[in-house]
Every structure is written in C-alpha cells, then in structure tokens.
matplotlib code that plots the C-alpha trace (Angstrom):
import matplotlib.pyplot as plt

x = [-22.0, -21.8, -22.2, -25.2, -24.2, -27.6, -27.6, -23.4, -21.4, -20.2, -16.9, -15.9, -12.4, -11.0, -9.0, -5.5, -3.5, 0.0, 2.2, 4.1, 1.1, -0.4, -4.3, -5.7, -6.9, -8.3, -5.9, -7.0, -5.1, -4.1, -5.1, -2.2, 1.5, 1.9, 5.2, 3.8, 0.8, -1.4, -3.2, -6.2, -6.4, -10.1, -11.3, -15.2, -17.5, -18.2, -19.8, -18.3, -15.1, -12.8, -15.5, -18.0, -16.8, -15.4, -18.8, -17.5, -13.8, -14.9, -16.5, -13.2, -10.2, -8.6, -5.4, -6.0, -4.8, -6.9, -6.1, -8.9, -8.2, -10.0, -10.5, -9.2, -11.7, -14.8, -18.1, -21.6, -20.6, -17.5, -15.2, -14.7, -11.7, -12.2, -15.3, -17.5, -17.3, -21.3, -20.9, -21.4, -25.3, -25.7, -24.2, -24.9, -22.3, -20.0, -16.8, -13.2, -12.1, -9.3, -6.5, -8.4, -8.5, -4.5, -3.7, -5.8, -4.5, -1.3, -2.1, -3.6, -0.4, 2.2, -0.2, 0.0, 3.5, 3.2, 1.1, 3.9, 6.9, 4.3, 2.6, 5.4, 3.0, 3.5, 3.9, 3.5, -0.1, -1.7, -5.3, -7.5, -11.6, -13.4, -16.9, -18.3, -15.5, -13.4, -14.0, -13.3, -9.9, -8.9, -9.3, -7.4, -4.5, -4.5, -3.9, -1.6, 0.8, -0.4, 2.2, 1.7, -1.5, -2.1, -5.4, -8.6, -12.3, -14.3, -17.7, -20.1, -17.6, -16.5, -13.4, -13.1, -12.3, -8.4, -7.9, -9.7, -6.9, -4.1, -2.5, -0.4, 2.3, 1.8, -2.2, -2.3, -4.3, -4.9, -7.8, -10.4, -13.7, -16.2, -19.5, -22.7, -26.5, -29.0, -30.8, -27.9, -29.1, -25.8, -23.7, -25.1, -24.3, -23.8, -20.5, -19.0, -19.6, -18.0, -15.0, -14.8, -14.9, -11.7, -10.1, -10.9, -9.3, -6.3, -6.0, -6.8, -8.9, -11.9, -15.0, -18.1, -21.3, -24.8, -27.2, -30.7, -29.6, -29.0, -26.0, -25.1, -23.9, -26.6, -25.8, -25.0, -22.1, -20.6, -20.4, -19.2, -16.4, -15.4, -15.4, -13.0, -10.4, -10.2, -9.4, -6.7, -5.4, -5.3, -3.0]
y = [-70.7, -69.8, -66.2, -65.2, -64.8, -64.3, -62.2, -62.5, -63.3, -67.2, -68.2, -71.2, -71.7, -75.2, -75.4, -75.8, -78.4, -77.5, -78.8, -75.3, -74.3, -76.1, -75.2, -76.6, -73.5, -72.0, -69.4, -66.7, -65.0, -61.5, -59.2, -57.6, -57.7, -55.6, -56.2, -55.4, -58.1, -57.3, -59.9, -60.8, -63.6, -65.3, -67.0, -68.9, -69.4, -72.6, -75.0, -73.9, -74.2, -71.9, -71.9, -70.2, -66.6, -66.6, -64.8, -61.7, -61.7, -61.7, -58.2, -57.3, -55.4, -57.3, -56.3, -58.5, -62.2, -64.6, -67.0, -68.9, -71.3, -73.9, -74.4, -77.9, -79.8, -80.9, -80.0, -81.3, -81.4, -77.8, -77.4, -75.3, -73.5, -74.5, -75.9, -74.0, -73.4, -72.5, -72.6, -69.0, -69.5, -70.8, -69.6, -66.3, -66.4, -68.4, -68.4, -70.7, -74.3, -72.4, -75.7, -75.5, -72.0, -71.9, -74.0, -73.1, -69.3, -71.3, -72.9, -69.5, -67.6, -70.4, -70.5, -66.6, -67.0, -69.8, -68.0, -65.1, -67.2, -70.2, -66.9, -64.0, -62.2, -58.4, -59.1, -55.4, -55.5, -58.6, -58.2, -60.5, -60.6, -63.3, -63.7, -65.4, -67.6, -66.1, -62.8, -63.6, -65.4, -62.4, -60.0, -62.2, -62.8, -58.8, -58.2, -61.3, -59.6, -56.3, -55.5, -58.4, -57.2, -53.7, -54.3, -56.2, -56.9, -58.7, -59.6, -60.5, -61.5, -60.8, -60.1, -63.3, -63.5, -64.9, -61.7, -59.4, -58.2, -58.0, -54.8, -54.7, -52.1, -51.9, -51.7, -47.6, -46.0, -50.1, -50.0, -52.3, -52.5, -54.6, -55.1, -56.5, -57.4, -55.7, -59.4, -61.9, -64.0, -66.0, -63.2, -60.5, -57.1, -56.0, -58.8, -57.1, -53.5, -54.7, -55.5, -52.4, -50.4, -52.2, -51.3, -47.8, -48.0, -49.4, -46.4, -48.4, -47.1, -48.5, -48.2, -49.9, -50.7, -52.4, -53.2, -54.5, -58.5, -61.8, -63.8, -63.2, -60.3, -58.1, -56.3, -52.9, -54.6, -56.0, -52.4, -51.0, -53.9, -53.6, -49.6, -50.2, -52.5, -50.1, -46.8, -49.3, -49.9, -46.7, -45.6]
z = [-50.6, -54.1, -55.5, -57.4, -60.7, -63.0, -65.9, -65.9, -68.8, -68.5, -69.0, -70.7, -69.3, -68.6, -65.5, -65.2, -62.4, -62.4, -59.8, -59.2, -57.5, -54.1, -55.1, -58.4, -60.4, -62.9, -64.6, -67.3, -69.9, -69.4, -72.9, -74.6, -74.4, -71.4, -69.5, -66.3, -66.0, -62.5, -61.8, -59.5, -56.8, -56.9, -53.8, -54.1, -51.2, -49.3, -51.4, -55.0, -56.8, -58.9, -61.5, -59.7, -59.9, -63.4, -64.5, -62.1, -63.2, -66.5, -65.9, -64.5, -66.9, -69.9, -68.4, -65.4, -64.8, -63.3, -60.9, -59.5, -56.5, -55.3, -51.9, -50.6, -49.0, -50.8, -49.7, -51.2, -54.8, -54.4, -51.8, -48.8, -47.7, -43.6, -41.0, -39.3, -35.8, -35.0, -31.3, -31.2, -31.8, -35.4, -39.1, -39.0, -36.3, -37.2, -37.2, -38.8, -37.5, -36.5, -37.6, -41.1, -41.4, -40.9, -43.2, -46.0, -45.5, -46.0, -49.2, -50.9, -49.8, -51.3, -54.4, -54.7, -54.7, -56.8, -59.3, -59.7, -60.7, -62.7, -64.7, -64.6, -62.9, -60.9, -57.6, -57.0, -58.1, -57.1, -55.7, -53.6, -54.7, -52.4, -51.7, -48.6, -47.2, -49.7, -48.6, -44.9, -45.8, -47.8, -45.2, -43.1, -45.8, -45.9, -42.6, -42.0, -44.7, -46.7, -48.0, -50.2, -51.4, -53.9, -53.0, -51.8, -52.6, -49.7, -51.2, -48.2, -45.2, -42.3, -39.7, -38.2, -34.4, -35.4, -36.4, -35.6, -33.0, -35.6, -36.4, -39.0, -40.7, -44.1, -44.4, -44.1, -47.3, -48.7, -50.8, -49.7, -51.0, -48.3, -50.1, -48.1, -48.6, -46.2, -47.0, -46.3, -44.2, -44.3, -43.2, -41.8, -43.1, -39.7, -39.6, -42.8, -41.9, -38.5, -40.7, -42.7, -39.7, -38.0, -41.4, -41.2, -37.4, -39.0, -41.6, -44.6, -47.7, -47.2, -49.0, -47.3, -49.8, -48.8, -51.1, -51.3, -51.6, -50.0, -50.1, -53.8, -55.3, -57.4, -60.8, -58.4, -56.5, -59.7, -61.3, -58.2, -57.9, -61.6, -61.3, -58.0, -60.0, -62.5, -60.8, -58.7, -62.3, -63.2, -60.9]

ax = plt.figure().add_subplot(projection="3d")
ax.plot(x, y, z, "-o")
ax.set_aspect("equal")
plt.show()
C-alpha cells in the first residue's frame, strides 16, 4: 500500500538502473562535501515503487543519501516486495510468502551493500525507513543482521511470524522508531506495537508512536520521524 503523502513536498528525481545494484532505485544526492556520507535505505509499501516515499525523505536531513529500492515483483500498476499469506483470517493478519519474503530480504541486503561501494557511502551509518511492507522487511533485515544497521524507522508494520523468535547480538540500545495509526485498518496498531514490544525485550531503543490515522503517515509522524533521524545524526 502506498504511504499517504498529502501536503508533502514532491520530489522530482529520475530514477537510476545501475547494474552494481540488484534493485532498480532511485538514488539522491547527499548536500555538502562531507567525507563521511550516512545515508538512508527507503523501502515502499505493496502496491508502490521507489517513488512513493520520496515526499518523506525529502523532509529528512541534507546530509542524508537516498537510496530508494524498488521492490521486485509488480503489483497493480507498483511492485511488492513478497505475497501475502492470509490464511490466518484475512489482511489484517497476514503474514509473508515465506520463499518470496527470503529472497527479497536478499535483494535489499546485496543492494545495501551495493549502494555502499556504487555511492561511497558510510557503512557505519546506514539506516532503514520502510512503511507497510517496507516496514515489516526492515524490522526483519534488523534483526537478521543489526549490526549492519545504525538505525531503523518502521512506519506502520509489523514483526512477522519468520522472525519473530530471532534473537540477535548486536540489536542492544538500536534505535528504532515503530510508528502506527489507531485507524489502520491494514495493519493494526496492535501488530506494530506487538513489534516494538519484542524490541524492547531484546534491549533495543525503541520508541513506540500511535497517532490518530489509517494506513498513511499523518503530518505528526513525519515530524516525529524527521526529529528521530536527526538526533541519530547528531550523534
């Protein structure tokens, strides 16, 4: 599903296909001459493509790359990053195709690598931002390998039952912001405060927000997501 992104500043950014990287993407321009570049990992929702969240990076530090992926598999007009297995009772229990899920956790995690030799980018401070899909398959790229990550936004996801179990070293005091909507009817906010509540089991930094939306992120969330990334950048 694609974010809700009224009232945000559009970005008119063409997007790239390189063959260093496995996902086509789009990739934005760090400001300044900064040798260190940090850079930020953007991962759309079923049904978009890497274009879809450039309105919310674009809120997000000058000092930040972008790399926006696009998921592999079209979907009614975007692209979806795995299948739903509904068997649970429906989507608002859903859960991966667990084959498709794999491999597309595959993909991002050969593009991030990708990304850091293609772009000369930090690997010390790369973060993940995802919404919907996104979220869920950064939360599972965190704990799959956190030491990878300096840190993670999950926009309106969830813990999925693959990994849900997992328990990592590395993911002690890793900031994670988990934002929900109290009217997602997509993904509960019950599923993503679920999520930020393993994370807090696990040690990491966790900061849990709910706010009065559906599945889209309101003007609240962004601040609070832009205000996150820059005390991580600050540090």
């Amino acid at each position: 599903m694609a974010a809700a992104a009224d009232g945000y500043n559009q970005v008119a950014v063409e997007p790239v296909f390189m063959s260093e990287l496995p996902l086509e993407h789009v990739y934005v321009e760090p400001e300044g001459d900064a040798t260190s570049r940090p850079a930020v990992i953007i991962l759309h929702g079923r049904g978009a493509n890497e274009q879809d969240l450039l309105p919310i990076a674009n809120q997000l530090p000058d000092e930040l790359a972008v790399v926006s992926l696009r998921a592999p598999d079209p979907l009614q007009g975007g692209y979806t990053w795995y299948e739903l297995d509904l068997s649970a009772g429906g989507l608002h229990a859903s859960q991966p195709h667990a084959a498709e899920f794999a491999r597309s956790l595959d993909l991002v995690r050969e593009s991030v690598e990708a990304a850091v030799e293609t772009y000369d980018l930090d690997a010390d401070r790369i973060g993940l931002l995802g919404f919907s899909q996104g979220a869920i398959t950064s939360l599972s790229l965190l704990l799959e390998e956190p030491n990878r990550y300096a840190w993670v936004v999950a926009l309106h996801g969830y813990l999925p039952d693959s990994h849900a179990d997992v328990e990592p070293d590395g993911i002690e005091g890793k900031p994670v912001f988990i934002g929900a909507g109290s009217g997602d009817r997509v993904i509960p906010e019950f599923r993503s405060e679920a999520a930020a509540e393993r994370l807090k089991t696990l040690s990491a930094d966790v900061r849990f927000e709910s706010y009065p939306t559906g599945h889209g992120v309101a003007p609240e969330e962004l601040a609070d997501v832009v205000g996150f990334v820059e005390d991580r950048l600050a540090l």
